[in-house]
Residue frames as a rotation matrix with the C-alpha (Angstrom) as fourth column:
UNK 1
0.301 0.623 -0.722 -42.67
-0.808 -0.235 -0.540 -22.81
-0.507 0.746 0.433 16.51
UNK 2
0.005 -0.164 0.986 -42.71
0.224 0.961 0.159 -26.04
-0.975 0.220 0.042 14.32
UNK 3
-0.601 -0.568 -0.562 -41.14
-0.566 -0.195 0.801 -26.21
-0.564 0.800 -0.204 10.86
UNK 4
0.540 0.795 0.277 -43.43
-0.461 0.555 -0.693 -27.52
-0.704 0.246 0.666 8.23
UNK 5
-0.360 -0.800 0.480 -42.09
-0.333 0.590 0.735 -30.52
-0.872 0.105 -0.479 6.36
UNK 6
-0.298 0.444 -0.845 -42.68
-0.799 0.368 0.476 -32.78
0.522 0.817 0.245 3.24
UNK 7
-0.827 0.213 -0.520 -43.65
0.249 0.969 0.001 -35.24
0.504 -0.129 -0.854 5.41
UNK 8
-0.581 0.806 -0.116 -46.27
-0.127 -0.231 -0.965 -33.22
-0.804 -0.546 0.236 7.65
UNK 9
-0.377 0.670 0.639 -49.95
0.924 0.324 0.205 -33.75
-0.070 0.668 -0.741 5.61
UNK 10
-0.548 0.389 -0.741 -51.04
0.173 -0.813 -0.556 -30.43
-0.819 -0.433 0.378 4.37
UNK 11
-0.378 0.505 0.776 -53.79
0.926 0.208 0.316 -29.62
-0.002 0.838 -0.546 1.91
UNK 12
-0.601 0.292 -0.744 -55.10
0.229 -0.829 -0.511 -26.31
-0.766 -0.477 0.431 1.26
UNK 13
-0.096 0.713 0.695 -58.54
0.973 0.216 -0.086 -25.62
-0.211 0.668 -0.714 -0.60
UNK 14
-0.575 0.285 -0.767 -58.89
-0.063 -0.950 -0.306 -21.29
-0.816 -0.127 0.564 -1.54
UNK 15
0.265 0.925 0.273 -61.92
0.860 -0.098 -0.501 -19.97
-0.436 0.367 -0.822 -2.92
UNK 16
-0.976 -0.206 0.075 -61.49
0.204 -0.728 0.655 -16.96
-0.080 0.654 0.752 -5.33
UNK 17
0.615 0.763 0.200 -64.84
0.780 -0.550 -0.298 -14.19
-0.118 0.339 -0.933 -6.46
UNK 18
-0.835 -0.131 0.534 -64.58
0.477 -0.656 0.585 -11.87
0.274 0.743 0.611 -8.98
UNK 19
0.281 0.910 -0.304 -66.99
0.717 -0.409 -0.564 -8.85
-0.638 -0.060 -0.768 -8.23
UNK 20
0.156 0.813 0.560 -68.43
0.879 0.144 -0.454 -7.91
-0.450 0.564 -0.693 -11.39
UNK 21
0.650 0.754 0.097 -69.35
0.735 -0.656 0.172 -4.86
0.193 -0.041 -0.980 -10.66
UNK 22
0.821 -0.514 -0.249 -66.30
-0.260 -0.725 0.638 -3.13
-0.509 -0.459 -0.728 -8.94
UNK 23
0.727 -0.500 -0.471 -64.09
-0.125 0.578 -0.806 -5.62
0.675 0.645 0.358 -10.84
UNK 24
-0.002 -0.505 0.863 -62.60
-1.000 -0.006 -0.006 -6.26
0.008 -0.863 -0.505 -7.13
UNK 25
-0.018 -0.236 -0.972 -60.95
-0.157 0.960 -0.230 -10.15
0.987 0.148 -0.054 -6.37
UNK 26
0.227 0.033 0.973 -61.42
-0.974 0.021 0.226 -11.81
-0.013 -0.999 0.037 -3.09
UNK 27
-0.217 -0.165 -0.962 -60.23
-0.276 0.956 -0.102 -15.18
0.936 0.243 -0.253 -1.54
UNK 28
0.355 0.604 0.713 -60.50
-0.880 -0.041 0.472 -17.21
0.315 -0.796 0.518 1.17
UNK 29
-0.155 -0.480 -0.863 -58.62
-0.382 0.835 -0.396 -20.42
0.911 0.268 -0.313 2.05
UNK 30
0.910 0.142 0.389 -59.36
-0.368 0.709 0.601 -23.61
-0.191 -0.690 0.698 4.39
UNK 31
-0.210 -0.952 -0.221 -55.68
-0.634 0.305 -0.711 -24.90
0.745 -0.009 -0.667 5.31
UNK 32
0.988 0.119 -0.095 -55.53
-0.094 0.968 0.234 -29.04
0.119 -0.222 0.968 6.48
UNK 33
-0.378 -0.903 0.203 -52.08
-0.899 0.306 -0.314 -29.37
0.222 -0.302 -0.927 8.81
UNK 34
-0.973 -0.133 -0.189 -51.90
0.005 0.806 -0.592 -33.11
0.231 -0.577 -0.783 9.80
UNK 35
-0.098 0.866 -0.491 -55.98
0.961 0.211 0.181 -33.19
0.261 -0.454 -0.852 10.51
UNK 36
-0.040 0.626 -0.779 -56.70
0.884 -0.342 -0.320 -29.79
-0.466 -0.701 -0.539 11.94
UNK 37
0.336 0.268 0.903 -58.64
0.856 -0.488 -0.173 -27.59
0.394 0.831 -0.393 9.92
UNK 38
-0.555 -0.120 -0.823 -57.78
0.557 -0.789 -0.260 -23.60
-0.618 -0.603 0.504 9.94
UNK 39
0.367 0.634 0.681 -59.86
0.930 -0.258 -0.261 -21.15
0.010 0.729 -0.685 8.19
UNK 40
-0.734 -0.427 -0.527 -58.77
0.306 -0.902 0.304 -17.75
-0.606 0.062 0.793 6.97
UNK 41
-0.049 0.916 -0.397 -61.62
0.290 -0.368 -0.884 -15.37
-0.956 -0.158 -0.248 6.59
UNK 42
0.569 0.367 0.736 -62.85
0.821 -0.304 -0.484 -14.06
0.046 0.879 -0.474 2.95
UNK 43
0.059 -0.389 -0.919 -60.16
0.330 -0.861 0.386 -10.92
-0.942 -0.326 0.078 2.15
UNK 44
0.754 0.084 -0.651 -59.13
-0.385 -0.746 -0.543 -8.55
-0.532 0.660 -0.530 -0.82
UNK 45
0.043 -0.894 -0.445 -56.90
-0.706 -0.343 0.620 -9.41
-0.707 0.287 -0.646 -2.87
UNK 46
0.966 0.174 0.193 -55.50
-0.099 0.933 -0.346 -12.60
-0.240 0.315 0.918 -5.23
UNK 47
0.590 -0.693 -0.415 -52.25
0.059 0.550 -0.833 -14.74
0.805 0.467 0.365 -6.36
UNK 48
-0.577 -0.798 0.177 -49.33
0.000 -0.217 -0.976 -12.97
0.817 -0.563 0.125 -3.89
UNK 49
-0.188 0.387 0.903 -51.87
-0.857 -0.513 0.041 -12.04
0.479 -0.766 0.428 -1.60
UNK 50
0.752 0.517 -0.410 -52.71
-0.415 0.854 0.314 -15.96
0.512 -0.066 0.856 -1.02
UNK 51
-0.053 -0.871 -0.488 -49.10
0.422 0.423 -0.802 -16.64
0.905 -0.248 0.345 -0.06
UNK 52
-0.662 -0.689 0.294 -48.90
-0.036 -0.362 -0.931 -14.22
0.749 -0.627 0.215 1.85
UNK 53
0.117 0.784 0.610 -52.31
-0.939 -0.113 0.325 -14.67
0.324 -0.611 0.723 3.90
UNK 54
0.685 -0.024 -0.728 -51.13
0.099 0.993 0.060 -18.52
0.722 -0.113 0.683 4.30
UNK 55
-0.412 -0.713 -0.567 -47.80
0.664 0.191 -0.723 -17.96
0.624 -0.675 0.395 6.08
UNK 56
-0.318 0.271 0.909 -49.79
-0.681 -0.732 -0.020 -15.03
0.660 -0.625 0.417 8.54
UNK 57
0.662 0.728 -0.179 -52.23
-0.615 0.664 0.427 -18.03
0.429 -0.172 0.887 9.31
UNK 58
0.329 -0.569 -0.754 -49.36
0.376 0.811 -0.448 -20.28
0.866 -0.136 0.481 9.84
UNK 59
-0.289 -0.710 0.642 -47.68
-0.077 -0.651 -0.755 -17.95
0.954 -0.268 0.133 12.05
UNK 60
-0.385 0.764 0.517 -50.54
-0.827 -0.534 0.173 -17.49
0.409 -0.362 0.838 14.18
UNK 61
0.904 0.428 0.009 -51.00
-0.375 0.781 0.500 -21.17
0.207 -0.455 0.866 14.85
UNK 62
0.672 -0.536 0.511 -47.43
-0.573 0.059 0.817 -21.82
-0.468 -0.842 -0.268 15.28
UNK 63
0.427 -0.611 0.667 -45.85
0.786 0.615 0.060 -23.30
-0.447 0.499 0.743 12.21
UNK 64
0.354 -0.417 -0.837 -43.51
-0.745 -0.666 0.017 -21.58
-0.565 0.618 -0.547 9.74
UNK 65
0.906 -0.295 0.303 -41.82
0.418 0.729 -0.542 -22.89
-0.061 0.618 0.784 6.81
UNK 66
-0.053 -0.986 -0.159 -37.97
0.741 -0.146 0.655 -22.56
-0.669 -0.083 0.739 5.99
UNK 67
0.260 0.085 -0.962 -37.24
-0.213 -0.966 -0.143 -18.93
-0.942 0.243 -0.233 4.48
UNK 68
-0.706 -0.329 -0.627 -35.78
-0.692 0.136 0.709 -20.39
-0.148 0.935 -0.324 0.85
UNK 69
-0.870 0.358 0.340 -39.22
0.414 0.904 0.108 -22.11
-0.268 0.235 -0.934 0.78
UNK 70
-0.657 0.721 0.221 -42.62
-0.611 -0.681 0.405 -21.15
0.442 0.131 0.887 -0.40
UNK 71
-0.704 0.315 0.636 -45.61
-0.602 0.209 -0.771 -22.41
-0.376 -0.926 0.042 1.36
UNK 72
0.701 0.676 -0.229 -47.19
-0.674 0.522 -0.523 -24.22
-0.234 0.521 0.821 -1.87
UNK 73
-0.025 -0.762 -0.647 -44.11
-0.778 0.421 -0.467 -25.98
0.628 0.492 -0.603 -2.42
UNK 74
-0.851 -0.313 0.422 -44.82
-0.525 0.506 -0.685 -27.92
0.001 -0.804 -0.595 0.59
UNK 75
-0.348 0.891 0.292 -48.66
-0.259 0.208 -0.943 -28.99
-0.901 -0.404 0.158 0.22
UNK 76
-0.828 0.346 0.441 -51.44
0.528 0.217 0.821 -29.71
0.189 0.913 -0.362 -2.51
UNK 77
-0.736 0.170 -0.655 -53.40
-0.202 -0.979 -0.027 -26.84
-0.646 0.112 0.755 -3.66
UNK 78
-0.291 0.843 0.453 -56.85
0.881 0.421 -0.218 -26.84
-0.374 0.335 -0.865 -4.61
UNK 79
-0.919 -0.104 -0.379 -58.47
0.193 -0.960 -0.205 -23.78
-0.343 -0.261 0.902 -6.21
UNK 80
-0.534 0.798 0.280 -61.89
0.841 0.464 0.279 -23.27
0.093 0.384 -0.919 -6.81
UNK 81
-0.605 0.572 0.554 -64.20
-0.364 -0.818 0.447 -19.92
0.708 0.069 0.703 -8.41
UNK 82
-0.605 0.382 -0.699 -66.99
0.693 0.685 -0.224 -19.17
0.393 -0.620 -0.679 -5.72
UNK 83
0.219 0.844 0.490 -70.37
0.565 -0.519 0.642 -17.31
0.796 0.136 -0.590 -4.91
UNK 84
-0.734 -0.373 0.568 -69.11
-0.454 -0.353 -0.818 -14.34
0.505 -0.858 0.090 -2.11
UNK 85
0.566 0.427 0.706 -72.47
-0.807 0.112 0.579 -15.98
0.168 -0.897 0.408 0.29
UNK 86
0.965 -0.164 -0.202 -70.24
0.211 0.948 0.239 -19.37
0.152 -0.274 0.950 0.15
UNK 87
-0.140 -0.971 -0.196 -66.73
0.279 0.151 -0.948 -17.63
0.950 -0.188 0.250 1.33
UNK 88
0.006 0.141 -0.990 -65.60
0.944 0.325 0.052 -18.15
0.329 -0.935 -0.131 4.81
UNK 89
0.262 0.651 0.712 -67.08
0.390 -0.746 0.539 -15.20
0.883 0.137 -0.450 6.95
């Protein structure tokens, strides 16, 4: 498994929706290692739940980050409000 650095390029864009109606939160997040994109489907939740759906993702492709680190501490973080037909499916 490979240790993400401050030198590796990572960017990560999550999408956030607020439903209304149930007053449920959902996200969704496109994560940029070095050039290859990963996507991490539309799920329940919001704030912790983002962390913790990033380092699963990571896992799963084979990176990790050092345990006295957080996984935004290492990247640049977009967030951005979105329509649920335009999170990743």
């Amino acid at each position: 498994m490979e240790t993400i650095t401050k030198k590796d390029k990572v960017m990560i864009v999550i999408g956030e929706w607020f439903d209304k109606v149930n007053g449920n939160t959902y996200h969704d997040a496109t994560i940029s290692i070095n050039g290859e994109d990963y996507l991490i489907p539309y799920k329940y939740g919001y704030s912790a739940n983002n962390e913790w759906n990033l380092k699963e993702l990571l896992n799963q492709v084979g990176f990790r980050i050092r345990k006295d680190k957080r996984v935004l501490d290492y990247c640049k973080v977009y967030t951005q409000n979105k329509l649920k037909r335009n999170l990743n499916k």
